[in-house]
C-alpha positions, -999 to 999 in steps of 0.1 A, spaced: 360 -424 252 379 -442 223 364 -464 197 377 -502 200 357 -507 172 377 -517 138 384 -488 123 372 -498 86 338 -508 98 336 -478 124 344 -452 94 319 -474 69 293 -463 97 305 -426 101 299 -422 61 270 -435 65 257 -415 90 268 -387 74 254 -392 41 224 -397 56 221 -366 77 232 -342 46 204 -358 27 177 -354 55 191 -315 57 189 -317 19 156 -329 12 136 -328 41 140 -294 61 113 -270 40 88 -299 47 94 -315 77 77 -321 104 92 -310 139 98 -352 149 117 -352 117 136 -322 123 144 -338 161 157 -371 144 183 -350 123 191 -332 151 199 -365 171 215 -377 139 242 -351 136 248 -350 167 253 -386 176 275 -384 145 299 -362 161 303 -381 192 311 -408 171 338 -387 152 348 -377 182 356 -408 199 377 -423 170 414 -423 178 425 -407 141 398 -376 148 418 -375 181 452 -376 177 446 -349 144 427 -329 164 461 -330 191 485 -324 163 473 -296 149 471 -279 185 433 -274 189 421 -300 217 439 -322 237 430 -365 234 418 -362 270 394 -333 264 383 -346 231 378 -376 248 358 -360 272 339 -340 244 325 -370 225 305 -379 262 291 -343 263 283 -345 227 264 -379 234 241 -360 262 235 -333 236 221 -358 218 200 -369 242 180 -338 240 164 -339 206 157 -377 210 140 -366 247 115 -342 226 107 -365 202 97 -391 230 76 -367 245 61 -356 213 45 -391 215 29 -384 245 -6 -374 242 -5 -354 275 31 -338 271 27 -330 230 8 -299 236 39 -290 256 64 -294 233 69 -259 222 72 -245 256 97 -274 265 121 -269 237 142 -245 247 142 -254 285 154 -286 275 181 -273 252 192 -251 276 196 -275 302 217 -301 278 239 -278 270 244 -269 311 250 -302 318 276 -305 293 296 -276 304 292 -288 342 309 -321 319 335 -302 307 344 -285 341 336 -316 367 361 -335 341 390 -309 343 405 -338 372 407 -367 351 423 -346 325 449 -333 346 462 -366 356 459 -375 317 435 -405 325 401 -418 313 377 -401 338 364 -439 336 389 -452 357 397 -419 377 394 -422 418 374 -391 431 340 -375 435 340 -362 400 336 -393 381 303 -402 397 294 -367 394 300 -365 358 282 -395 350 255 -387 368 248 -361 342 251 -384 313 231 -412 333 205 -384 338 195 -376 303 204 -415 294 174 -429 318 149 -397 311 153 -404 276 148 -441 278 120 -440 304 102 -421 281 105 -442 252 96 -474 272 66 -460 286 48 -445 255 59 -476 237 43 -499 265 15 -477 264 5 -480 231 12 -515 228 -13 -523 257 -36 -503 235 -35 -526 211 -53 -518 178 -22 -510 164 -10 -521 126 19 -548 124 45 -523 114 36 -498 142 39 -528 168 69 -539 155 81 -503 158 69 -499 196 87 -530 198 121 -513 191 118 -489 208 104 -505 240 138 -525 237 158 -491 230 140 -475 259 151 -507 282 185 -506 269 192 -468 278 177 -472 316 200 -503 315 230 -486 308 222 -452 323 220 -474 359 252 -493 350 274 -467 343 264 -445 369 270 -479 389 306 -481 374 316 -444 380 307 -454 417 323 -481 417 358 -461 398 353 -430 420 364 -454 455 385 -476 442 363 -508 441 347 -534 416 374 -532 394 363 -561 372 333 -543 369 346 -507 360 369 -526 333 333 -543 319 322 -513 313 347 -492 299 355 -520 271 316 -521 265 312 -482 263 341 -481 238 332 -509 213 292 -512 215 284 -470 207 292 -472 171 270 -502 162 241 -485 187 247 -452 161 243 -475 130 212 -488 142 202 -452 150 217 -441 113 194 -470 98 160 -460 112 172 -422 105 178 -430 66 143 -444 61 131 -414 59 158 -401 31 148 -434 13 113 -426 16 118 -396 0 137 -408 -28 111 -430 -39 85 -401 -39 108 -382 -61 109 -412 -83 74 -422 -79 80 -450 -69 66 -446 -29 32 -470 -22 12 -437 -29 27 -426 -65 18 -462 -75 -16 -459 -59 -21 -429 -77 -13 -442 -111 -35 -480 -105 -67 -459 -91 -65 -430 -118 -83 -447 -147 -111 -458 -120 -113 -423 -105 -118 -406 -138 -146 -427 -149 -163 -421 -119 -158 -388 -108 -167 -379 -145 -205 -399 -146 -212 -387 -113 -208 -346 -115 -231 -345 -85 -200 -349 -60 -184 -315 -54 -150 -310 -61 -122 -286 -61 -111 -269 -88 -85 -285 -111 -54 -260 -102 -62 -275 -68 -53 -309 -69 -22 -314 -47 12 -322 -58 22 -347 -28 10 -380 -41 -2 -391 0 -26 -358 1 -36 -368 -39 -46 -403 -32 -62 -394 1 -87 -371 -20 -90 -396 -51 -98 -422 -23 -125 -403 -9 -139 -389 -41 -143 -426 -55 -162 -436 -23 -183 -407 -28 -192 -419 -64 -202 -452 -56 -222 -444 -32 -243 -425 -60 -234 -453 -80 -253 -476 -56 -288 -466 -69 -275 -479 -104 -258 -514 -89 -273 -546 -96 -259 -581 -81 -233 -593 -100 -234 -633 -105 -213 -654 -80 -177 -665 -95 -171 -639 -120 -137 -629 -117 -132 -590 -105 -168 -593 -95 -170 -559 -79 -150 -541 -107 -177 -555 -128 -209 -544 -105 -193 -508 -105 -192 -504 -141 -223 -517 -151 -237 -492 -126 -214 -466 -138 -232 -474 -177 -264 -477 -161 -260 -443 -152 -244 -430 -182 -277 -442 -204 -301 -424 -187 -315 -456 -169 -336 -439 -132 -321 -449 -106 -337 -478 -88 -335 -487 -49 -302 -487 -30 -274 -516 -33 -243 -506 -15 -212 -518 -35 -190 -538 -13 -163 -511 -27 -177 -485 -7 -175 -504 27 -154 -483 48 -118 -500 65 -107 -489 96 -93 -460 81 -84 -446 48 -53 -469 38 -77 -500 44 -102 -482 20 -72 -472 -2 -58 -509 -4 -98 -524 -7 -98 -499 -38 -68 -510 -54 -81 -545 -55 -109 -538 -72 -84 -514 -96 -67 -541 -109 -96 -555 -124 -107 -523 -142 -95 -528 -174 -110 -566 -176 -146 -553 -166 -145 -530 -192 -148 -554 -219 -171 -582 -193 -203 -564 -197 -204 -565 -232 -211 -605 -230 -230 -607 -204 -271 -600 -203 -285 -575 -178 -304 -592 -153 -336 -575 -154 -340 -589 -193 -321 -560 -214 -295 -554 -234 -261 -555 -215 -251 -519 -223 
């Protein structure tokens, strides 16, 4: 294929696409996980189909003698189904009854992309020695060419619209990660769409019939691939920009780590009772570090809680004030009296709800450090 696509835009999107790929090979390779190493995989490789496919890469490629138009042509489509390989393993990595067969599945699948694109290459030899678009050439080996593509196109796409469905019936499922499944239960429907169209098409081309049709979908296979790789390049760079903003401490868990720190000293300090690991321990990624500080704080209040007294209705930052008027309780020497959980220490559904319930009460810290002072204690002393 050739890109109809405007050339400025279509080479603003190559950049891109590139840029972001060397920065996910850059940053993200010594601690990836294997999904992330599949979606740079998928990345670069979509990115040279789209090089591929653009008329300058073609007729440079021609001039200096390498590859002929019609062959790169035909190179950006095997390319494509290359791609399809990684972006199959990551949909079955989100399968909780095909995951634990990932690793035996890699190179099976790998081997079998790149076998379909050299049965590509040969099936296309035809088309490319009339000099046409195999597209629009008459003949058993169109359908059998697409058939490969439309192959790995619908496996690929089945997949992602059945885990996607699947989880969304589950329900239970944040508003991000259902707007996620959302995409790509629309991606998923999108590649069964057009793996059944084109394979419809190269019928279609291969007896001489449906002509209107065939011409459909060659203009929409040469303008709409570059826009499907920027939305592709767009979901692939989060992960770069994620990463930047870790390395400038600026992600949501650097800046939980620095609101929950002067909370988390105070009480992992009056409560020595809680065991924890040694200082040369504490772990450099901010996500693992505010995972433990989460816990650790949720371990002091519960000691805490035979400390806590209510805490009048109204006051502002009520339960940063209830914690550290337990936390001086404790401090004094006061004996601990009967059990009052702190609504702090009410568990979420998971640890980000905690984490988020905790920074809440954070924000009031410094405030209910100075509200005490004023206020009696309710059994008739001293505030403290």
């Amino acid at each position: 294929m050739t890109s109809s696509a405007p050339a400025p835009v279509a080479w603003g999107i190559l950049v891109f696409c590139l840029v972001a790929a060397v920065l996910r090979l850059w940053w993200l390779p010594g601690r990836a996980r294997s999904s992330e190493r599949l979606v740079t995989y998928g990345l670069l490789l979509g990115t040279a189909s789209g090089l591929l496919r653009e008329r300058a890469v073609q007729d440079g490629l021609a001039d200096l003698g390498l590859l002929s138009v019609g062959f790169t042509r035909q190179l950006s489509t095997v390319v494509m189904v290359l791609t399809f390989a990684p972006l199959c393993l990551l949909a079955i990595s989100w399968s909780e009854r095909w995951s634990m067969r990932q690793g035996a599945l890699w190179r099976p699948v790998w081997a079998s992309a790149y076998a379909s694109g050299l049965a590509m290459v040969a099936v296309g030899t035809h088309a490319r020695s009339l000099g046409q678009y195999i597209d629009r050439t008459e003949g058993w080996q169109t359908p059998v060419y697409f058939a490969f593509f439309s192959v790995w196109c619908g496996a690929t796409g089945a997949l992602m619209l059945f885990t996607s469905v699947r989880e969304l019936r589950a329900g239970e499922l944040r508003p991000t990660h259902r707007l996620t499944y959302l995409m790509i239960s629309i991606v998923g429907a999108w590649a069964l769409e057009e793996a059944v169209s084109i394979f419809v098409s190269a019928m279609c081309a291969s007896t001489g019939t449906g002509r209107g049709f065939v011409e459909f979908r060659f203009q929409a296979n040469e303008n709409n691939y570059i826009y499907l790789l920027a939305c592709g390049a767009v979901v692939a760079a989060a992960g770069v920009v994620a990463e930047s903003a870790r390395r400038l401490r600026i992600d949501p868990a650097s800046r939980a780590v620095r609101r929950l720190a002067p909370m988390w000293e105070a009480l992992v300090e009056a409560c020595p009772e809680i065991p924890r690991p040694a200082r040369s321990d504490t772990p450099a990624d901010p996500r693992r570090r505010v995972h433990r500080m989460t816990v650790e704080i949720r371990d002091a209040l519960l000691v805490l809680g035979r400390y806590a007294e209510p805490t009048p209705d109204g006051t502002a930052g009520a339960e940063a004030v209830q914690i550290v008027r337990a936390l001086r309780r404790k401090r004094s020497g006061a004996p601990p009296g009967q059990y009052l959980r702190l609504q702090a220490s009410a568990p979420g559904r998971d640890v980000l709800d905690e984490t988020r319930a905790l920074r809440r009460i954070a924000a009031h810290w410094h405030d209910a450090q100075r509200y005490p002072e004023a206020i009696p204690a309710l059994d008739g002393d001293s505030a403290r």
